[in-house]
N, C-alpha and C positions, 0 to 999 in steps of 0.2 A: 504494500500500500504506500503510495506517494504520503508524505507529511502535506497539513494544509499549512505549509508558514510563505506559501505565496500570497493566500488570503491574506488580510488588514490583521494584527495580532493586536490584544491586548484583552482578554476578557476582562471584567467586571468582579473584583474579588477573587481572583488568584493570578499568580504570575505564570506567562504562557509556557515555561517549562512544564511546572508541574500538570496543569491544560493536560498538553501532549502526552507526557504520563498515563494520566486519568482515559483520554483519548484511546490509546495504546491498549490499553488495560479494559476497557470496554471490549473489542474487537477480543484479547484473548480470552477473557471470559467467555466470549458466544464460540469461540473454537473449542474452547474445553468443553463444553456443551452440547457440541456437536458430536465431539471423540465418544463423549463418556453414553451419550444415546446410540453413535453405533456398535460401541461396544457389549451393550447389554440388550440392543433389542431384541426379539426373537423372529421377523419376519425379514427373510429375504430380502421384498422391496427396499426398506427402512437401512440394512446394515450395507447393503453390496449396491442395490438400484442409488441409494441416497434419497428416497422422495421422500423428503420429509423438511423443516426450515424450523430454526430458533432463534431467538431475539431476545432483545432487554430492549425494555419502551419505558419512557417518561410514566409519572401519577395521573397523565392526561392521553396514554397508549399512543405515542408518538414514538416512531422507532428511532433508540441508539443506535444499536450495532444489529445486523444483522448476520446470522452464519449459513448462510447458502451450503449446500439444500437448490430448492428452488428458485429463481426469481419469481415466477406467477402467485407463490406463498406470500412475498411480503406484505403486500396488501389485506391477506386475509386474516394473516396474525391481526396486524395495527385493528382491524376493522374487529373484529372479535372482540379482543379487549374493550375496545369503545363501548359497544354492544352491552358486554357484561358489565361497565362501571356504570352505564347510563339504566340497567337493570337493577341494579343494589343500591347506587349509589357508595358514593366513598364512602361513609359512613356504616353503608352494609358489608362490608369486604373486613376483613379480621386477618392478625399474623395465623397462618396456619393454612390457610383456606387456600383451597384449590378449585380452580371454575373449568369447568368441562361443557363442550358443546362440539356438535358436529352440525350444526342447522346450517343449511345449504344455498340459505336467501343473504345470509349471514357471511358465510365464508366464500360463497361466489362460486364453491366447485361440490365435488358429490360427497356423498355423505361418508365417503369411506374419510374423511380428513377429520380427525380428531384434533382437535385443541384445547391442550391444556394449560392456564395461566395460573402461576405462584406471586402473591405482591411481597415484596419485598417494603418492609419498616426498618424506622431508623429511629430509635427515641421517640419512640408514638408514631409517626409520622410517616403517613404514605410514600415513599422514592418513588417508584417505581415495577417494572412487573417484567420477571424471565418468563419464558412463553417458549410452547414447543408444538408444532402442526405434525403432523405425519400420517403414512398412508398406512388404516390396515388392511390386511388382506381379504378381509370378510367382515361385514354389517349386514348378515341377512338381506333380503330384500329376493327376487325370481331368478335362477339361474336361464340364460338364453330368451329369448321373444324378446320384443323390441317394447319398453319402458314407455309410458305416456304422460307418467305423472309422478312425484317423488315418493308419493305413498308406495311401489311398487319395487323400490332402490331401496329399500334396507330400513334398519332403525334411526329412528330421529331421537336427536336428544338435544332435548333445547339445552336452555342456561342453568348449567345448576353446578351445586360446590360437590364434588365427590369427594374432597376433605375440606371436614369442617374445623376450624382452629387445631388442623394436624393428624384430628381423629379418621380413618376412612371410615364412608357410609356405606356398610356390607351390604347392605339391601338394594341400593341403585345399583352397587359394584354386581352383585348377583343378575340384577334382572336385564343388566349392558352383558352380561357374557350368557345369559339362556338364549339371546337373541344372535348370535352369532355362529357359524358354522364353527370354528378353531378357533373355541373359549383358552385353550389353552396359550394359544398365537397371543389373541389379542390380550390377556393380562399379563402378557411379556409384557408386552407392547407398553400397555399401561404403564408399568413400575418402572421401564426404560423412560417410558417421558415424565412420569414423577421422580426420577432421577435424574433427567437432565435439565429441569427448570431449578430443580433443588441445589443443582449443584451453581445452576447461576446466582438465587440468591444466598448459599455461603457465599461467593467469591464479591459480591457485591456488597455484604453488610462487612467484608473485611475491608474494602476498600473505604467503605462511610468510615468503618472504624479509624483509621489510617489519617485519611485527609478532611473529614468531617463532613457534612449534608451541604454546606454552604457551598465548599469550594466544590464538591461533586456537581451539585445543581447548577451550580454557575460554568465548570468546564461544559455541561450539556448544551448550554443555551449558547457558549462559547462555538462552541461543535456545530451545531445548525447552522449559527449566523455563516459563521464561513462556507459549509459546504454551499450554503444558501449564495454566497457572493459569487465564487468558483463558478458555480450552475449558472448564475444572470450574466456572469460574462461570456461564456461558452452561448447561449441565446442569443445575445446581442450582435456576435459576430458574424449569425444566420439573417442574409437581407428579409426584408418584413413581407411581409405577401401574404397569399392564400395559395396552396399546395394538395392536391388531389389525388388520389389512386384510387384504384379497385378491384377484386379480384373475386370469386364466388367459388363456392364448396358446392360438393359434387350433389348432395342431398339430405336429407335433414334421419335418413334411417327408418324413413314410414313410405315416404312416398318415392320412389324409383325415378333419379334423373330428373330431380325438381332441383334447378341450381337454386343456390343462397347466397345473398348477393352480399360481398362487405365488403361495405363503402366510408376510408375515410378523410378526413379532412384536416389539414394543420394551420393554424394563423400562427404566424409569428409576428409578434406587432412591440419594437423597443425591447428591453432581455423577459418578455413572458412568452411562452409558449400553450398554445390551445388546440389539444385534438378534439375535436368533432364525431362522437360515433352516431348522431343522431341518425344520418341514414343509413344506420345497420339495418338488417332485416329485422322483421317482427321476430319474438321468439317462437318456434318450431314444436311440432307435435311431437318428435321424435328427443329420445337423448340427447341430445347434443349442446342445449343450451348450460349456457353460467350464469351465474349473479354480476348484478353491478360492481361487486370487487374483482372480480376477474378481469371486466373490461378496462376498469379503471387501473388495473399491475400490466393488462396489458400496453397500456399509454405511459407507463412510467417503466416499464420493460426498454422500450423503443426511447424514451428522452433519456435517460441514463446513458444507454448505448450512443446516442448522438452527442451529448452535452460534454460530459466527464463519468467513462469509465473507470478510469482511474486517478484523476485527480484527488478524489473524496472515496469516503466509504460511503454503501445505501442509510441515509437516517432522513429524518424529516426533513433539515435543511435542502438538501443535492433535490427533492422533489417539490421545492417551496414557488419556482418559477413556473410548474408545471400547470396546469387546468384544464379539467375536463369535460366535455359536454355531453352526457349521458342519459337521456331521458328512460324510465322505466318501460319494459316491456318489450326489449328486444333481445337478439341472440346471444347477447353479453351482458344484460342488466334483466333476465329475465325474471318472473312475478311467480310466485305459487300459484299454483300446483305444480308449474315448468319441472318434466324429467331434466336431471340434472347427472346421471351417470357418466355422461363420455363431455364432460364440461372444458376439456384445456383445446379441440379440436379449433374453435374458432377464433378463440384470440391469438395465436398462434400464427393466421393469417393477419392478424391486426396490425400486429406488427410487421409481418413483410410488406406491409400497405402502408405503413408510417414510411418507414425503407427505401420506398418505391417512389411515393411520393416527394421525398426528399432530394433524388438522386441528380436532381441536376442542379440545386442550388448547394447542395453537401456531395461535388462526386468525390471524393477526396477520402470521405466518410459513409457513404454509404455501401450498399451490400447488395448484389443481387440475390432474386429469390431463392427460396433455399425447399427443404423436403417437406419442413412445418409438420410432419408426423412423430408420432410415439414411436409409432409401429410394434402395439400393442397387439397381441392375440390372448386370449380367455379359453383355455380346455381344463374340463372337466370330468368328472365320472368317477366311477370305482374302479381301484387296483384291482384285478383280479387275482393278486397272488396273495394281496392282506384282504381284501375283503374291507376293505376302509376308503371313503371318498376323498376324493381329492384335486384341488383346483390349483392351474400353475397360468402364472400373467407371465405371458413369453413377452419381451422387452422390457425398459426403451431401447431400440433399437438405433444404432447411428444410421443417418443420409447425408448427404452433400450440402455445402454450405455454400454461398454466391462465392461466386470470384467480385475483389475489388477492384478498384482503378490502379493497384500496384501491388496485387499479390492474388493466385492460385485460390479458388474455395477447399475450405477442407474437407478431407475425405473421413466420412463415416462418423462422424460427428453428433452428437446430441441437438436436439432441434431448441431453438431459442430461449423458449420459456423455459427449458427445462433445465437449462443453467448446469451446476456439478452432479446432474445426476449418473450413473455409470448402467450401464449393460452387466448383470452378475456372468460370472466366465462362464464358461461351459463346463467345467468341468467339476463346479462347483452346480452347477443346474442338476444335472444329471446325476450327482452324486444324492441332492434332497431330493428331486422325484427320477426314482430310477424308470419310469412309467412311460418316460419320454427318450428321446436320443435323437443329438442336434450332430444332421449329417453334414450341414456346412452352413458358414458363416463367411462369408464371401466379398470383396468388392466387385462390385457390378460395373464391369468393363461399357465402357461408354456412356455411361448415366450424368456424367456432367457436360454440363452445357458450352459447346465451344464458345472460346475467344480468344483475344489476345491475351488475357487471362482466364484460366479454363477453370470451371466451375467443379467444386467437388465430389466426388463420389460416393452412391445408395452405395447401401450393400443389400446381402442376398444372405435370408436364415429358413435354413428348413429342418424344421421339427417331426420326426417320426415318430407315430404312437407305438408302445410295446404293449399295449391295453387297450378296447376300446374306451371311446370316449365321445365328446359331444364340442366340439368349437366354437365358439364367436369371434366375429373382428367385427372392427370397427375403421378399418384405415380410410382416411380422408385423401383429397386433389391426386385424387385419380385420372380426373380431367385437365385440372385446371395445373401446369406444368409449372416448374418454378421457375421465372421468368428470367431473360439477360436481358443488362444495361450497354446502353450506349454500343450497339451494335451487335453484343452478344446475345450467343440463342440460347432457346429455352432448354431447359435439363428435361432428362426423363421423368414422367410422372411415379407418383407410387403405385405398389400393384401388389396382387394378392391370390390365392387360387390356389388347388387342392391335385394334390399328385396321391390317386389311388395305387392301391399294391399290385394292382394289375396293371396300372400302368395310365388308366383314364386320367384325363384330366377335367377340373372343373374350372371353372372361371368366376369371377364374381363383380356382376355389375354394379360399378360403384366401391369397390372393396369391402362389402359390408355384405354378413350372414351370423342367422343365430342360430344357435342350438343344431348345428348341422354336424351328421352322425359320423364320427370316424372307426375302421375299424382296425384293428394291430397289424402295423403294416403301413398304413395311408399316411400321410403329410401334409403338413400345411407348409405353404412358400409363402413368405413376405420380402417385395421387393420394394425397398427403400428409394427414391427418387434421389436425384444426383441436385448439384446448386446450379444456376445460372455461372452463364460464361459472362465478361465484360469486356469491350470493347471487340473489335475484327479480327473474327477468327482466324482469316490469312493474314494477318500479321505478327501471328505469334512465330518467332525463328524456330526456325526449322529445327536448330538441334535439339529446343525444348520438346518438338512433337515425338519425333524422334526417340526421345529419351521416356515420353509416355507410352509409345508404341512397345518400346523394351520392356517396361514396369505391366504393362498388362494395362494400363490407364484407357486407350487409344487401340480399335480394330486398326487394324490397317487400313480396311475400306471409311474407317471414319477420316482416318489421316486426309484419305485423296479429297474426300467427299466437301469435309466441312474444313478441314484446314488445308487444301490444295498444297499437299506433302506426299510424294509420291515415295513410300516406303514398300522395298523388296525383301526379302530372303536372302544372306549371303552366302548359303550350304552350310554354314555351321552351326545351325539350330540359334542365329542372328539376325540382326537385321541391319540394312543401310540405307539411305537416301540417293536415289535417281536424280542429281540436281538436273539435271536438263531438264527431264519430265516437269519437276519440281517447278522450274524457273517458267515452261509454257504453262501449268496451270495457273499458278501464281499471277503470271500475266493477264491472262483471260480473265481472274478475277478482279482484277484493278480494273481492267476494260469495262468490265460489266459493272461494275461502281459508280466508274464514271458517265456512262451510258443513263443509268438510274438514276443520276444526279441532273442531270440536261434533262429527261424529261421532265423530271419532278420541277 
């Protein structure tokens, strides 16, 4: 992390050494945090995937430090907390006490995201509050058919303290794990994330202890103002205007090839920035919608990444320039009853749309489109060797990341929102459900989108049943291709389909099916979409193509095709470059440029 002492220094009742200390010490607190939750949790996603996020927020649930985990989390933390102090009120909250909720209107994604917040006193007095989001692996709710309402997605649990001044409430504790498939999992799960809040506030009443409430609360507000300054200059250096993109999802998971249109908008007017999601689509019949937190982490996902990635850490301040305009009742601020199962799918676009829309006043800074998928699969059933049921979430999965205006997109890569989350190994997969056997994990030769910088590359996972079992996916922009800049072409889209043991294959329009029957033996393929290329793909040098062609990156026939790179065979299981060929297609390319350019 860069220090802020390029910011104005001087906070208000401590000197900016000690500040930066306090600063310092925040951030290692939500790492320890992090360690100590994957250390003890008991579900796969949580310890190897990482989907889960922890925090320390102001007595007003304003994030200090964040420990990623997620970006699409940080918002649902903050927005939680709020939630629950505006439920109790400060006055109702006690040392001890623990606030548990998964409500979905609330935290903006599905119900499987549990949040648990500890407040943290100091001499009576409220500081602040460690907080911990994460995913479990089961909340009841239908296995396969397609969800239309949240009632049908699992257990809800509104606000409530599952410890009260320290004591747990055995009774709620009971009647959260009758309701879950692997009670066992999820009161891992539990004691993992009441150990990893627990573990934030010792390390922060050691700190109070140390430097006292005064100068703690004044390094915080120290902490904002500057990330807050950093951010208004990084704005201000964006000319002011209005900024548009759009792109649409293949379908909402009910109705077949119904696109969903999202559409948005950026003002930059002096150092404030304003996205616009008003004209998202309405929210949809199908799973796929989020809560207003969602779209709003997805607006602060995309400013982050354009402002200062790294000048600042994530806290209130770095988000203080930002503004949102989000009216209730669309695909990202969706209303109850909204199914809310497969909730990270659209904002995920939102941001390759903030992205998009930026690209010719940030080319410098921006990103062409990228895979924007989990590449999630859902199989289920009974072992037939124990006799015991069992569900495995195959991903996240890496795709292709844009190429920039001075660098290659990356290959196989976690899609945006999803920040440090990881792909558990294979061998580790295989080893918790022996049920399965992952016959390859692959990069998908040609999935990125030619340019002068060449866009990254999908990969290729295919999972073999040793049991039958039953599938779901949900994979999204199946259609809609991850897009290149400034000259560069589109990546391949993502894809999805069933390789039977005889050999048939299936297809899946839209990449989406439920409860569809596997038997030992059959497979499911998920093919990850590659990023966008940037700029003219015949102007990337020859021996860059070349050297893809050797890497497995680059067919040959794509070499000729899209980068007019005439690549042969040398007899020794090689390859070299025909410059001649090379130099006439090359030609004819520029000719045809400029030919396009006179009409146009």
């Amino acid at each position: 992390m860069i220090p802020l002492a390029t910011a104005t220094p001087g906070p208000a009742g401590v000197d900016p050494i000690t500040a930066e200390i306090i600063r310092a010490g925040f951030v290692s607190i939500t790492e320890e945090m992090k360690t100590n939750l994957m250390r003890t949790a008991y579900n796969l996603i949580i310890y190897e995937a990482q989907d889960f996020t922890v925090g320390l927020f102001d007595a007003q649930g304003q994030p200090i430090s964040i420990g990623l985990g997620l970006p699409m989390f940080m918002g649902g933390l903050s927005d939680a907390i709020k939630a629950k102090l505006a439920f109790y009120g400060p006055d109702g909250i006690n040392p001890g006490d623990i606030l548990l909720t998964n409500d979905a209107y609330i935290v903006g994604s599905h119900l499987n995201h549990m949040i648990f917040t500890l407040p943290v006193f100091h001499d009576g007095e409220l500081i602040a509050f460690a907080s911990s989001m994460a995913h479990w692996i089961d909340v009841g709710g239908v296995l396969g058919g397609t969800t239309t309402d949240i009632y049908a997605e699992g257990l809800q649990v509104p606000i409530v303290k599952i410890f009260k001044e320290g004591v747990q409430d055995d009774e709620l504790t009971r009647l959260i794990a009758t309701n879950v498939r692997f009670p066992d999992l999820a009161m891992g799960d539990l004691r993992a994330q009441v150990a990893a809040i627990r573990t934030g506030e010792t390390r922060l009443r050691a700190m109070l202890a140390r430097y006292g409430a005064q100068a703690v609360k004044a390094s915080i507000a120290d902490l904002f103002r500057r990330s807050e300054e950093l951010a208004r200059r990084a704005v201000a250096r964006i000319p002011d205007g209005m900024y548009e993109a759009e792109a649409f999802m293949d379908d909402d998971g009910v109705n077949p090839g119904r696109r969903i249109p999202v559409r948005v908008r950026v003002l930059v007017r002096d150092d404030t920035l304003t996205v616009d999601l008003s004209d998202m689509s309405p929210q949809v019949a199908g799973y796929f919608n989020s809560g207003a937190t969602a779209g709003r982490s997805a607006a602060q996902v995309a400013f982050k990444c354009l402002t200062s990635p790294l000048e600042s850490p994530i806290n209130e301040g770095s988000l203080r320039p930002l503004e949102v305009i989000l009216p209730p009742g669309t695909v990202v601020s969706a209303t109850k009853p909204a199914a809310m199962r497969w909730w990270m799918t659209y904002p995920m676009t939102v941001v390759d749309c903030v992205f998009r829309a930026m690209a010719d006043v940030l080319p410098d800074i921006s990103i062409a489109g990228h895979h924007a998928e989990l590449g999630m699969t859902h199989t289920y059933g009974v072992d037939r060797r124990t006799g015991r049921f069992f569900q495995f979430v195959g991903g996240p999965q890496g795709g292709g990341w844009g190429a920039t205006s001075r660098a290659d997109g990356q290959n196989a890569t976690i899609c945006v929102n999803d920040g440090d989350t990881h792909n558990a190994p294979v061998e580790v997969v295989e080893v918790k459900y022996p049920m399965i056997t992952i016959d390859e994990y692959a990069l998908r030769e040609d999935s990125g989108g030619a340019g002068r910088y060449r866009g990254g590359l999908g990969t290729r996972l295919r999972v073999r049943m040793n049991t039958p079992a039953h599938v779901d996916t949900w994979i999204e922009r199946t259609v809609c291709a991850p897009w290149g800049l400034a000259g560069g072409r589109d990546a391949a889209p993502n894809r999805v389909w069933i390789e039977r043991a005889d050999g048939e294959t299936v297809e899946f329009a839209g990449g989406k099916v439920t409860a569809l029957g596997l038997a030992a033996g059959d497979s499911h393929v998920v093919e990850l979409g590659g990023g966008g290329g940037f700029g003219v793909a015949h102007q990337r040098p020859v021996e860059e193509v070349l050297a893809d062609v050797r890497a497995g990156y680059v067919s040959v026939d794509a070499a000729r095709t899209a980068y007019r790179v005439a690549v042969v065979g040398n007899g020794d299981d090689g390859f070299d470059v025909d410059h001649a060929a090379t130099d006439g297609l090359r030609s004819a390319a520029k000719a045809g440029r400029a030919e396009n350019r006179r009409a146009a």
